[in-house]
KOLKE-847441 format. One line per field, with one value per residue (C-alpha): x, y, z; residue in three letters; residue number from 1. Coordinates in pm, 1 decimal, always signed. Example, Ala and Ser with C-alpha at 12.3 -4.5 7.8 and 13.67 -1.06 7.14 Angstrom:
BEGIN
x = [+1230.0, +1367.0] $
y = [-450.0, -106.0] $
z = [+780.0, +714.0] $
rest = [ALA, SER] $
nr = [1, 2] $
REM end
This chain:
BEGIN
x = [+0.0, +143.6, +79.6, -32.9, -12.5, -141.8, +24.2, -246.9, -279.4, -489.8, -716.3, -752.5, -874.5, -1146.9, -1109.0, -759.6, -750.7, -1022.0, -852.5, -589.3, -839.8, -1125.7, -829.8, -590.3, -856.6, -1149.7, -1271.1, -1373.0, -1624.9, -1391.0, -1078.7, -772.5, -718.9, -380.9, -348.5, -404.4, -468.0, -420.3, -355.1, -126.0, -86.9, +207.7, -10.4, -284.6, -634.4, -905.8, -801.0, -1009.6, -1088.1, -1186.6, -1511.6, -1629.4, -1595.1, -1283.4, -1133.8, -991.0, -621.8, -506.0, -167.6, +119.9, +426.2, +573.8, +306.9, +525.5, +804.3, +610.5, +442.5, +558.5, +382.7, +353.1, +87.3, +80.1, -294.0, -243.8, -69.7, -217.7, -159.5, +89.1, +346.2, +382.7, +662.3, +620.4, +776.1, +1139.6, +976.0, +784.0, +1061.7, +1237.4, +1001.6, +937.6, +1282.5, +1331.0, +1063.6, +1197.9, +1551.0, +1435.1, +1259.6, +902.2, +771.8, +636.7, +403.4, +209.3, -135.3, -155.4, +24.2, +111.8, +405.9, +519.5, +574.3, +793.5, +992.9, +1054.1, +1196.5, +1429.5, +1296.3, +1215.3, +1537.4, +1728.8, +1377.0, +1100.5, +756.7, +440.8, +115.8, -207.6, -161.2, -217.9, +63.6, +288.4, +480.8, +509.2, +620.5, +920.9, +977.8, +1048.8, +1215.5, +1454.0, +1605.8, +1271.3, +1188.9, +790.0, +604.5, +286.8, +141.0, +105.9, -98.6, +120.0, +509.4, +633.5, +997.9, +952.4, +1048.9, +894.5, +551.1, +425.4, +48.1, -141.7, -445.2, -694.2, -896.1, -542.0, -466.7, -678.8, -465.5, -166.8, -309.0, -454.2, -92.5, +39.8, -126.6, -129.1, +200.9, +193.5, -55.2, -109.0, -338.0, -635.1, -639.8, -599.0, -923.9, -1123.7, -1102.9, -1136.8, -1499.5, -1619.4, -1559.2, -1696.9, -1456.8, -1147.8, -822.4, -625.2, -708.3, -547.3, -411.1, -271.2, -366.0, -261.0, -663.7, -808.3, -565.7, -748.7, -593.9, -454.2, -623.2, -942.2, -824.1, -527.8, -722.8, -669.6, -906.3, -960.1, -766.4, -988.0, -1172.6, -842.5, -712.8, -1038.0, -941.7, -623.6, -676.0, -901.8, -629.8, -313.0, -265.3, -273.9, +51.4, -98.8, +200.6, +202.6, +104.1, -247.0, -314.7, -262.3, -492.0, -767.2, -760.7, -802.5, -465.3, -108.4, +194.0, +312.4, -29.9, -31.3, +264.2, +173.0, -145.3, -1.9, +265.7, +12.3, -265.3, -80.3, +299.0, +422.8, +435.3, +284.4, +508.1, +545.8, +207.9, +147.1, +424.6, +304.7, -41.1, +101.8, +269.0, -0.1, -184.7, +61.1, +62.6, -269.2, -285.6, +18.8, -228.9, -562.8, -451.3, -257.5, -133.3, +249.8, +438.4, +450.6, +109.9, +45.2, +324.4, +136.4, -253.0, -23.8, +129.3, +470.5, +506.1, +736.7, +816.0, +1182.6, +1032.6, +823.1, +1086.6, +1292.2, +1050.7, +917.1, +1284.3, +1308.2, +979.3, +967.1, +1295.6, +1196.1, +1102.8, +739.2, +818.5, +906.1, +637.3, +338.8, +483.5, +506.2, +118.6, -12.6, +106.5, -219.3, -513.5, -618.3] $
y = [+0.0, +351.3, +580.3, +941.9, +1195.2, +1577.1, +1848.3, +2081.9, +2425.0, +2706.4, +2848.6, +2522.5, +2519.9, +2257.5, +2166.2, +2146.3, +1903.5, +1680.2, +1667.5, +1463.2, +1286.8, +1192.4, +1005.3, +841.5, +835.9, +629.2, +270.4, +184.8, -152.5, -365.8, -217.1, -314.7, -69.5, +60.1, +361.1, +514.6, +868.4, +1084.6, +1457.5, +1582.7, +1975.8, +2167.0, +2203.2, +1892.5, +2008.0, +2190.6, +2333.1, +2653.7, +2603.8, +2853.0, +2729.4, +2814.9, +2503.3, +2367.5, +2041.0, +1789.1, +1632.4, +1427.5, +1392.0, +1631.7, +1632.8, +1296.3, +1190.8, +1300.8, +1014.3, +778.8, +910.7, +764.1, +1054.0, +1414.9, +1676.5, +2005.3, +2129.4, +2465.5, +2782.3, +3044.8, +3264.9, +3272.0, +3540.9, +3367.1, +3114.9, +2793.4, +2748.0, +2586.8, +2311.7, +2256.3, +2295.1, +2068.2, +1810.9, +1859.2, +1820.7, +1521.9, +1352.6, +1420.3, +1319.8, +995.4, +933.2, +1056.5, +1199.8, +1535.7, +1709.1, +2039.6, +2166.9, +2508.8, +2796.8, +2462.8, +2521.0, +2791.0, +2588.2, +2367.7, +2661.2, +2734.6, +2457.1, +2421.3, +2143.8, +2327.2, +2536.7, +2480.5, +2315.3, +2369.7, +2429.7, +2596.2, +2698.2, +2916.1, +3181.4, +3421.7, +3380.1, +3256.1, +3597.4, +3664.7, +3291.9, +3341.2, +3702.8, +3519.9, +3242.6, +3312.1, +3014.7, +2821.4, +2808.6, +2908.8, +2800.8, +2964.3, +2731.7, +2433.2, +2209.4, +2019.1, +1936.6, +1607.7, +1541.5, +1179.8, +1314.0, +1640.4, +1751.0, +2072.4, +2141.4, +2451.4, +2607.8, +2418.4, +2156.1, +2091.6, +1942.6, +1651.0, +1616.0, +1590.8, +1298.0, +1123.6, +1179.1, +1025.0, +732.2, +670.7, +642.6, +429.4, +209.7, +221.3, +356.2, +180.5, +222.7, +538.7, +532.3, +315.8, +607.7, +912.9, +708.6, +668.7, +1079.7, +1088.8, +1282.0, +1203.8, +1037.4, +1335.0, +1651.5, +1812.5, +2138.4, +2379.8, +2636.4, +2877.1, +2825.4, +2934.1, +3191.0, +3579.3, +3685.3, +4029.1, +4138.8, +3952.4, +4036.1, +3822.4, +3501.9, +3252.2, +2978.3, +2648.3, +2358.2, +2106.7, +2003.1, +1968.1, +1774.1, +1529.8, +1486.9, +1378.6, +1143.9, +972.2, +912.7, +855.2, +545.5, +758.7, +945.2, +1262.2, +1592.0, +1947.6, +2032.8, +1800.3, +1919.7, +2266.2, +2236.0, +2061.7, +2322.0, +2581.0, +2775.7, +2788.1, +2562.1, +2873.9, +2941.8, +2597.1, +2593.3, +2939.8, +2773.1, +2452.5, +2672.9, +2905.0, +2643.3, +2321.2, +2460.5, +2222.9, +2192.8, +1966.1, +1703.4, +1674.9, +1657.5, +1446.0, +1217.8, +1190.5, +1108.2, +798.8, +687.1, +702.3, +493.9, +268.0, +243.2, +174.7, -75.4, -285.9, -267.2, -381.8, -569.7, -926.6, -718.4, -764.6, -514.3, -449.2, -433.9, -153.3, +54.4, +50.5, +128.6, +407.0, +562.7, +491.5, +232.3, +7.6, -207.7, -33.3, +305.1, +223.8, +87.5, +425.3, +634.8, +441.3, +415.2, +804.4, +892.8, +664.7, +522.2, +162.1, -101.1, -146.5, -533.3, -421.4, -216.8, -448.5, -691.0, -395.0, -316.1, -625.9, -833.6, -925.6, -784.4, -399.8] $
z = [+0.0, -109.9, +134.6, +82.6, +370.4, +309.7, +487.4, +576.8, +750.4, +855.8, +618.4, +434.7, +93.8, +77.7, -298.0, -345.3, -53.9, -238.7, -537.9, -297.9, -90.1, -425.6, -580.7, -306.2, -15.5, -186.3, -185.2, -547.5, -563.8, -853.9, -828.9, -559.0, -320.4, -348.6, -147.7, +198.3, +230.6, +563.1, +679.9, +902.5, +1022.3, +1224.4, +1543.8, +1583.1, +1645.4, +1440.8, +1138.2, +974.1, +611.1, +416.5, +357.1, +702.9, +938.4, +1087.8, +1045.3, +1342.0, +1225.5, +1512.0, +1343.4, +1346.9, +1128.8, +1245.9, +961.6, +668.2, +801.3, +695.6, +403.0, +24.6, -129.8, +71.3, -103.0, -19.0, -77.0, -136.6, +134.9, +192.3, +250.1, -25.6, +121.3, +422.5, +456.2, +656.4, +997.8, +1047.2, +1143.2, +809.6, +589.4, +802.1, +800.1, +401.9, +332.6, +559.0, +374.2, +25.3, +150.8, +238.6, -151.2, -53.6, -351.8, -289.3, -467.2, -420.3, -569.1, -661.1, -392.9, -257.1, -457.2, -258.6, +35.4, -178.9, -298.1, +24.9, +149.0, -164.6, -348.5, -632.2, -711.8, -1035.4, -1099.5, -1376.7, -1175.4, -1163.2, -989.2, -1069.2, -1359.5, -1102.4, -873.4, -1115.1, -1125.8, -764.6, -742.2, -1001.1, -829.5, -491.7, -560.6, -858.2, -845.2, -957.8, -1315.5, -1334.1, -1647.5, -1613.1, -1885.0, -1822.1, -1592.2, -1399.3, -1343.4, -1226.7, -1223.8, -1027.3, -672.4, -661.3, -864.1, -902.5, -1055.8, -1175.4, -962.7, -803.0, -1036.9, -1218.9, -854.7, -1010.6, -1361.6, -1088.2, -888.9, -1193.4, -1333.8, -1063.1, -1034.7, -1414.2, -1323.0, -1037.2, -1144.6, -1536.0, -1729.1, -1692.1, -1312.5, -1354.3, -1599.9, -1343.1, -1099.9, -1356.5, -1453.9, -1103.2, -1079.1, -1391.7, -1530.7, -1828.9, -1699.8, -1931.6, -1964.1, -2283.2, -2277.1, -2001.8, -1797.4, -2035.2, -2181.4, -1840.2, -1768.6, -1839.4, -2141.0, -2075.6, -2468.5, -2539.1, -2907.3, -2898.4, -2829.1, -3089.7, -3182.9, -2950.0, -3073.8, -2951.7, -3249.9, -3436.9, -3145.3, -3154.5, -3506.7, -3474.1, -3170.3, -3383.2, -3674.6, -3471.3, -3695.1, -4041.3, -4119.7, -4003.7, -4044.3, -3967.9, -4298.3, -4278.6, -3907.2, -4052.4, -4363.6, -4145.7, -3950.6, -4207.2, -4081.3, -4171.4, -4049.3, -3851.7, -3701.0, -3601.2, -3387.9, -3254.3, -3154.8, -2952.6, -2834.0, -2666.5, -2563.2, -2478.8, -2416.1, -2671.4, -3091.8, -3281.0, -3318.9, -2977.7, -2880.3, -3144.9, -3013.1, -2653.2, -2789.5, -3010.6, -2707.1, -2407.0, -2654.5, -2762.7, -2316.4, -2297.0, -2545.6, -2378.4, -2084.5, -2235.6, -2540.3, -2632.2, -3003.9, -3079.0, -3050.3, -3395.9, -3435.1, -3154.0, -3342.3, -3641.3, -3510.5, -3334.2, -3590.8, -3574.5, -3816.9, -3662.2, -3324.6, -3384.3, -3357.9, -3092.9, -2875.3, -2940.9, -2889.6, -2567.6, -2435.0, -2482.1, -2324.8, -2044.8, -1965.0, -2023.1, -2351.5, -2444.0, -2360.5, -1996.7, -1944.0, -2044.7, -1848.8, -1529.6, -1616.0, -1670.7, -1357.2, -1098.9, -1166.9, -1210.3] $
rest = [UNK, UNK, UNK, UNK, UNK, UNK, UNK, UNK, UNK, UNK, UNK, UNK, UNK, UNK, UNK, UNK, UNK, UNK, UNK, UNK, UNK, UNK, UNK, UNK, UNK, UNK, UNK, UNK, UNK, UNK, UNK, UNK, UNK, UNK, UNK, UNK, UNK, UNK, UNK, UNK, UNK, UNK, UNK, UNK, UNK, UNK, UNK, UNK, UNK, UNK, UNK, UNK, UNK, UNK, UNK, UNK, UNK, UNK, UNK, UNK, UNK, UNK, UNK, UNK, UNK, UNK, UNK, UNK, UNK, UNK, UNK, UNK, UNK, UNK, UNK, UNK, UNK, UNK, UNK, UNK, UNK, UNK, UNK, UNK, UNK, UNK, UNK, UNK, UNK, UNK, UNK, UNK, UNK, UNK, UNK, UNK, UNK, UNK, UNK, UNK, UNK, UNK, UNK, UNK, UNK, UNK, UNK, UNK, UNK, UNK, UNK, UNK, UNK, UNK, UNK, UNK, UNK, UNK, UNK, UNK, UNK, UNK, UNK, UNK, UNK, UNK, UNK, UNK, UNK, UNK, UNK, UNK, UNK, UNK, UNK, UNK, UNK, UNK, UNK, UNK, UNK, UNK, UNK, UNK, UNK, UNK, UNK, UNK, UNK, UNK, UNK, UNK, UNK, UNK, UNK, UNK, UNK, UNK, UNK, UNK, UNK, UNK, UNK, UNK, UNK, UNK, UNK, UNK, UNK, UNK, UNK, UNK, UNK, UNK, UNK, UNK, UNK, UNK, UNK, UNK, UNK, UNK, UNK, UNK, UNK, UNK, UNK, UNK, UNK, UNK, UNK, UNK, UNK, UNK, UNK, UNK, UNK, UNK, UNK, UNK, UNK, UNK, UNK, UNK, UNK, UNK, UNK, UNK, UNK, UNK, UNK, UNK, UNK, UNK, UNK, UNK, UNK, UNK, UNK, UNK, UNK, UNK, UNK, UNK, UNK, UNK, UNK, UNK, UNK, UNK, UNK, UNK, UNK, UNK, UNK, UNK, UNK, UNK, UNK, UNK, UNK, UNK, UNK, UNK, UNK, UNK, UNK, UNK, UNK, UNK, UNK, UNK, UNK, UNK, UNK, UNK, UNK, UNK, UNK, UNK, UNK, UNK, UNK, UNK, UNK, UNK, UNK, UNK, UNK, UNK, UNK, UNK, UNK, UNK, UNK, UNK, UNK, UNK, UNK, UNK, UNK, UNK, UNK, UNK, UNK, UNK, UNK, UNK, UNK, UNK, UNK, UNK, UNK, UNK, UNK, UNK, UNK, UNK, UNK, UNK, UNK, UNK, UNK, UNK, UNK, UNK, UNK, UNK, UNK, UNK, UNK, UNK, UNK, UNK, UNK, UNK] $
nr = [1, 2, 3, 4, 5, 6, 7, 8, 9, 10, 11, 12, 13, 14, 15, 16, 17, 18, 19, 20, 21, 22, 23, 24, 25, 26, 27, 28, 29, 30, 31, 32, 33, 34, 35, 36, 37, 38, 39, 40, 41, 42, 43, 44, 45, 46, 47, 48, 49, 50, 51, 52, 53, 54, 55, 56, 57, 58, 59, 60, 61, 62, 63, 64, 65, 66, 67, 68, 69, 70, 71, 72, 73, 74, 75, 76, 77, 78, 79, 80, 81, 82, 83, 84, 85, 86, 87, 88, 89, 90, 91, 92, 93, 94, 95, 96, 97, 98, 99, 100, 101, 102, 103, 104, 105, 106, 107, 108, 109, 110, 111, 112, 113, 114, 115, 116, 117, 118, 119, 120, 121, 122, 123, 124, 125, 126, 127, 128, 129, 130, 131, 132, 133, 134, 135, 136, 137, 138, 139, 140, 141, 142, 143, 144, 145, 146, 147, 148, 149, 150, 151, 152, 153, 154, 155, 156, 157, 158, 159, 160, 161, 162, 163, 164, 165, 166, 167, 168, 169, 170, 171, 172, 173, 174, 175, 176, 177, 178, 179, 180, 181, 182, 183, 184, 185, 186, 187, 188, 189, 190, 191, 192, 193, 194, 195, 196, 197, 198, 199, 200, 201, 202, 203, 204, 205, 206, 207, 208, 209, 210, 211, 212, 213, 214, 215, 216, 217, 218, 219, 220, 221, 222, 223, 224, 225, 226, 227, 228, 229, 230, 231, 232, 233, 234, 235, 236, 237, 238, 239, 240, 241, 242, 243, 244, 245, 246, 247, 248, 249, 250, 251, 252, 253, 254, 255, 256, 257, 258, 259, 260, 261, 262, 263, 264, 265, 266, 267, 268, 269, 270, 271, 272, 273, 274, 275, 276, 277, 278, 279, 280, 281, 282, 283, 284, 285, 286, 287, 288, 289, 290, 291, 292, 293, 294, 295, 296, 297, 298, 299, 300, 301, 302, 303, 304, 305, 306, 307, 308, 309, 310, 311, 312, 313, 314, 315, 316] $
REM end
């Protein structure tokens, strides 16, 4: 059982604390229960949230020793730094190979305590500045919904604390775990995009069109040789507009998203299916089990061969 412990404090946002809690915290009827969820705070006792009641954590920091995954649910305030004692305990937890992760100003308690410096990160478009203005050393992307670099995760504001956790257990557990939970919430496993789409555009004028019909589109050819120049023509703009377009809405270009697509399916497929290898590299769209195996090797540090069997051991 993998652990999760959430490092909480006074005022408490509710939802950024459910994200955590909806996905590690629930019995699903069907599927193996392979988390425990907790929360821990500084001081034990009733915590205010900012919804208007207080909560009672009978656990105090000790928690995070024995946690395999910390979240941080949010801090706010934002400007104020955590005690001594929190860093401490934060950085005692990483040390030992907790993974630590933080949802929305959650990140700022991170930043704090040094686990993000030298580090790509983010949090809500609207702290990202004063985020990047007080810790230098962190590099903010404003854009995107989430960060993971294996030990320490950073995600965007509040519902992109659920992309994080689903992230993380897609991870953890595979794909179609991760599914079996993102159905019971009725909501997807992925979202596409970032948060530059939600962000308030500072010129209403500058707002180009959604992708997601074009991105539909594509999902539902990923085993036709699909290039920039056929995404750009179905969607009525030029190649240039097209990157400008990804670039803006999903922090990426189009060969790159188009790349990650190919290969979460190519995942999921090693999960659900008995196809060679060769076969799921051509549905996919890259054409060979060679390619696949590069591409697969580059992405996720291990063979397709390897990772069906990881996936597909006991039942899910």
């Amino acid at each position: 059982m993998h652990r999760v412990v959430a490092l909480v404090r006074a005022p408490q946002s509710t939802f950024e604390l459910a994200c955590a809690a909806q996905v590690f915290g629930i019995d699903r009827p069907g599927l193996p229960a392979r988390y425990t969820f907790g929360m821990c705070t500084e001081h034990p006792g009733p915590v205010a949230t900012c919804a208007g009641y207080d909560m009672l954590v009978t656990d105090g920091l000790e928690a995070l020793d024995r946690a395999d995954t910390v979240v941080v649910p949010g801090w706010l305030p934002a400007e104020e730094p955590p005690s001594a004692e929190v860093v401490r305990a934060l950085r005692r937890a990483h040390s030992r190979g907790a993974r630590v992760a933080s949802i929305c100003s959650g990140a700022f308690a991170l930043a704090h305590a040094g686990l993000l410096d030298g580090r790509r990160a983010t949090t809500h478009w609207a702290l990202a500045a004063e985020l990047s203005a007080r810790f230098p050393r962190v590099r903010v992307d404003p854009g995107v919904l989430y960060v993971d670099h294996g030990d320490v995760a950073t995600s965007a504001g509040a519902g992109a604390g659920f992309d994080l956790c689903m992230h993380l257990v897609r991870g953890d557990q595979g794909a179609r775990y991760a599914a079996h939970i993102a159905r019971t919430m009725v909501m997807p496993p992925h979202r596409e995009g970032g948060q530059s789409q939600y962000a308030a555009p500072p010129h209403p004028a500058q707002v180009d069109g959604t992708l997601a019909p074009l991105l539909e589109w594509i999902t539902g050819r990923l085993g036709e040789p699909l290039t920039i120049e056929s995404m750009a023509a179905h969607a009525g703009v030029s190649t240039r507009t097209l990157a400008r377009r990804f670039a803006d809405q999903l922090g990426e270009s189009p060969g790159r998203w188009l790349l990650a697509r190919r290969i979460a399916a190519a995942r999921d497929l090693l999960e659900s299916s008995d196809l060679a290898v060769e076969a799921i590299a051509r549905r996919v769209g890259l054409s060979s089990a060679t390619n696949l195996r590069r591409r697969f090797l580059t992405a996720l540090g291990t063979t397709p061969g390897a990772y069906r069997r990881a996936f597909r051991a006991g039942p899910r």
